[in-house]
N, CA, C and O of each residue as an XYZ file, in Angstrom:
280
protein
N      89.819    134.324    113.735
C      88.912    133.351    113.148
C      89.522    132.850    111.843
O      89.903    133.790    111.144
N      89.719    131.682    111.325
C      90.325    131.060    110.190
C      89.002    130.790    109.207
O      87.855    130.523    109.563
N      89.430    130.918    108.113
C      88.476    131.295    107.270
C      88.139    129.797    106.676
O      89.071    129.018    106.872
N      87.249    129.346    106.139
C      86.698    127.853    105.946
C      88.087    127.301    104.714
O      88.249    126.080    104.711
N      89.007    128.098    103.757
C      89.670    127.732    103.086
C      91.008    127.172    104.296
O      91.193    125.960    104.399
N      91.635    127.894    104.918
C      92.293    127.756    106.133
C      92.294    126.443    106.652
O      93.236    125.652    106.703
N      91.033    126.292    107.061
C      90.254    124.892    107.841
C      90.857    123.861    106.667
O      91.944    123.325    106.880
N      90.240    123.634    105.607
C      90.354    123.150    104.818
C      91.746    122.720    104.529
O      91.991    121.522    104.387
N      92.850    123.799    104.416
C      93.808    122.921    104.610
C      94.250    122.446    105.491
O      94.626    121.275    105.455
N      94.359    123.304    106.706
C      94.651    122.292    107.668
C      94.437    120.634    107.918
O      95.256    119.786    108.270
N      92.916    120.514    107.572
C      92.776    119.034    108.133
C      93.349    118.594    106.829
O      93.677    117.434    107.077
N      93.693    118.851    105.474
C      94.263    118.498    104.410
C      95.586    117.803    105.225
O      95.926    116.621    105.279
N      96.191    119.010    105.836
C      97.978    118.685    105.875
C      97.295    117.494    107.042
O      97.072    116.385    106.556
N      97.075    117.620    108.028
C      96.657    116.669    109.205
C      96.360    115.424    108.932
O      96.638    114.513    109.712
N      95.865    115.272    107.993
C      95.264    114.222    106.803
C      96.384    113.622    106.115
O      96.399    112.578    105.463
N      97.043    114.196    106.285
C      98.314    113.859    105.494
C      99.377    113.421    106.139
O     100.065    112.460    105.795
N      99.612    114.429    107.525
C     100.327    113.792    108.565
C     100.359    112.131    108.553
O     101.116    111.192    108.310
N      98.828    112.467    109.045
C      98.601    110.566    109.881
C      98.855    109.730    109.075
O      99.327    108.659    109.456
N      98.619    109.974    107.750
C      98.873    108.885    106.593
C     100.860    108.585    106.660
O     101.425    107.503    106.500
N     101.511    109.942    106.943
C     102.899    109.871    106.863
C     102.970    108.708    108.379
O     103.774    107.786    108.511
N     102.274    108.966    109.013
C     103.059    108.620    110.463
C     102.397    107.105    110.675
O     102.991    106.079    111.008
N     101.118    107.268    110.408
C     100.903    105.495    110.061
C     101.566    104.474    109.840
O     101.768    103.624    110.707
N     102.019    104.398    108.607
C     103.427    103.664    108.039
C     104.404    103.653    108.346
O     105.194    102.806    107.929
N     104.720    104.551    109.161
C     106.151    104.473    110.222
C     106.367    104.255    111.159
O     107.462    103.971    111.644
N     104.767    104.383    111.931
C     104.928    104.657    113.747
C     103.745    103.632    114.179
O     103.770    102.763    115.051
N     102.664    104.020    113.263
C     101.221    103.508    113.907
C     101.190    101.528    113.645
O     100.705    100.709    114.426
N     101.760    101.294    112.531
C     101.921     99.984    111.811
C     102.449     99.376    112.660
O     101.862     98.632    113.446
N     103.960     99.657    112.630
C     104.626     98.660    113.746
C     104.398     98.771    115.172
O     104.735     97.770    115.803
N     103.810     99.931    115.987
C     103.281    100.087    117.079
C     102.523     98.785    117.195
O     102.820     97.972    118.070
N     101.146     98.483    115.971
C      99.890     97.574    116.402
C     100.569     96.322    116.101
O     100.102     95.368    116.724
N     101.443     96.080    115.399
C     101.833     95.287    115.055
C     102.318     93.993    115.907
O     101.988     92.808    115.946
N     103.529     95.044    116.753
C     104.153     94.513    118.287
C     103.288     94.598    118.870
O     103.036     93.500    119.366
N     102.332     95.606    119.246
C     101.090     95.136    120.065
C     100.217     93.460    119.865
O      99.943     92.734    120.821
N      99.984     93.217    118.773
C      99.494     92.078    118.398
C     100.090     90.903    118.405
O      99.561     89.826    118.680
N     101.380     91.135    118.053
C     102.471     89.936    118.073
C     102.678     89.712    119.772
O     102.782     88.536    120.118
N     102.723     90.409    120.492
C     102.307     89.837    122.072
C     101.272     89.271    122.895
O     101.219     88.511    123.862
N     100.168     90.145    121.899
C      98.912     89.371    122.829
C      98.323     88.391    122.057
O      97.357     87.810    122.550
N      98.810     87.989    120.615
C      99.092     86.311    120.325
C      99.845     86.188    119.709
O     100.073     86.419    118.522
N     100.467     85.676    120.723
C     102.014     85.024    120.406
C     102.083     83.618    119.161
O     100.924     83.204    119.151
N     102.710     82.969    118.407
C     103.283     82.006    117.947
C     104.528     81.511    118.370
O     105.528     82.211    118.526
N     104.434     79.834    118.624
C     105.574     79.603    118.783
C     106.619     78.717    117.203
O     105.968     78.299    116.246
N     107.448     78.644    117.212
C     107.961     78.308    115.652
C     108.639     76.652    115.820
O     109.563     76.255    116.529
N     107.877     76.021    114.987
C     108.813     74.770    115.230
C     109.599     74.572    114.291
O     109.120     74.851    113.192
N     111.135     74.013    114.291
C     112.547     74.808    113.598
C     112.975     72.819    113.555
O     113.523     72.170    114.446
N     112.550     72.404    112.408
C     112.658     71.140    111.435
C     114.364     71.330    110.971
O     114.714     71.793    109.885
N     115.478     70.772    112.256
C     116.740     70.619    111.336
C     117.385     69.890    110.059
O     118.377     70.123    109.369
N     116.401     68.923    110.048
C     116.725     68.760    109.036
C     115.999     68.285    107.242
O     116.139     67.407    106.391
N     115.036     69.819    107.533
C     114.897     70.279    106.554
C     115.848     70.922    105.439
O     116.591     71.869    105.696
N     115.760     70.319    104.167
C     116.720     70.926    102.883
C     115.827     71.489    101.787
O     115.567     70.638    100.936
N     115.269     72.716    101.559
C     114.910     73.211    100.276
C     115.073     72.833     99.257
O     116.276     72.802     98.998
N     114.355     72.445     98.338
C     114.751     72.510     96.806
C     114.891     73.394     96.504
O     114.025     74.195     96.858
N     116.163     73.992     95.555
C     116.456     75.457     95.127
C     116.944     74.803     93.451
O     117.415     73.704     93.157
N     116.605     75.971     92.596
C     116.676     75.962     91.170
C     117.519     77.263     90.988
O     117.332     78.350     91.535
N     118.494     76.906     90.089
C     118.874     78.100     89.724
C     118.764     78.252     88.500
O     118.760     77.190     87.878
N     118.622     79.672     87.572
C     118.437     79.711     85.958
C     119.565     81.299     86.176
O     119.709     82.323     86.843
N     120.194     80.403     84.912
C     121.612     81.235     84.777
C     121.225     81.031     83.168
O     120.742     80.126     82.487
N     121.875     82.848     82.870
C     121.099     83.461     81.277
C     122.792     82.851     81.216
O     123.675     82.986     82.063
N     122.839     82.076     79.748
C     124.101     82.190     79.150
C     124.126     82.103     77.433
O     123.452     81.435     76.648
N     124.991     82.884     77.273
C     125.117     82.197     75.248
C     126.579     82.415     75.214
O     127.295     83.305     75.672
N     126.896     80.931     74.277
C     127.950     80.233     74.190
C     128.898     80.181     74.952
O     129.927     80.846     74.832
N     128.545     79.016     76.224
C     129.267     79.235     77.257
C     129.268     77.496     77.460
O     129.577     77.045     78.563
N     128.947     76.677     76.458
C     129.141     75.140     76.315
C     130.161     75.329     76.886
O     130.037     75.962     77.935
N     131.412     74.947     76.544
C     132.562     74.900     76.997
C     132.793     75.519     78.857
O     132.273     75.025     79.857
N     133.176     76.004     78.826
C     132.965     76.704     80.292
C     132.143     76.982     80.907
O     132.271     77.797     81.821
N     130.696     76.229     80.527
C     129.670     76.945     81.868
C     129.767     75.799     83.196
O     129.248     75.926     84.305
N     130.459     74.855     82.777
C     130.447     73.840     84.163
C     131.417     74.812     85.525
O     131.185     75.249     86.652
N     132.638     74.768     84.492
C     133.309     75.406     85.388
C     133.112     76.634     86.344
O     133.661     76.774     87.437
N     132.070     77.660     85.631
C     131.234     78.914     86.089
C     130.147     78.828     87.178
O     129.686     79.783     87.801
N     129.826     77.583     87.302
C     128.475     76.855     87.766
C     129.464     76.454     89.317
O     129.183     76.890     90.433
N     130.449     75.681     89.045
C     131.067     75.079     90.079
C     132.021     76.393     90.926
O     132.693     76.123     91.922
């Protein structure tokens, strides 16, 4: 017979298990489950171009930051 402290941890560690195995096993399991039974299809715009920004940290780099840039 296991004594109520016993019990206690057990469903502690068990408790703990599922939380470990959730995030590893159970997540992406439902995940792919869901991503099949509704699907998306992707429409792929070639010639789409992003605007992209870049911020470059510099001090005293007048002189040579073109060249660094290019």
């Amino acid at each position: 017979m296991m004594s109520p402290l016993e019990i206690l941890l057990f469903v502690l560690g068990a408790v703990s298990l599922l939380a470990v195995l959730s995030s590893y096993i159970f997540y992406p399991v439902i995940i792919a489950a869901l991503s099949r039974a509704f699907p998306r299809s992707w429409k792929i715009d070639d010639c789409f171009q992003p605007r992209v920004t870049v911020v470059l940290a510099a001090y005293n780099e007048e002189a040579v930051i073109r060249e660094k840039i290019e």
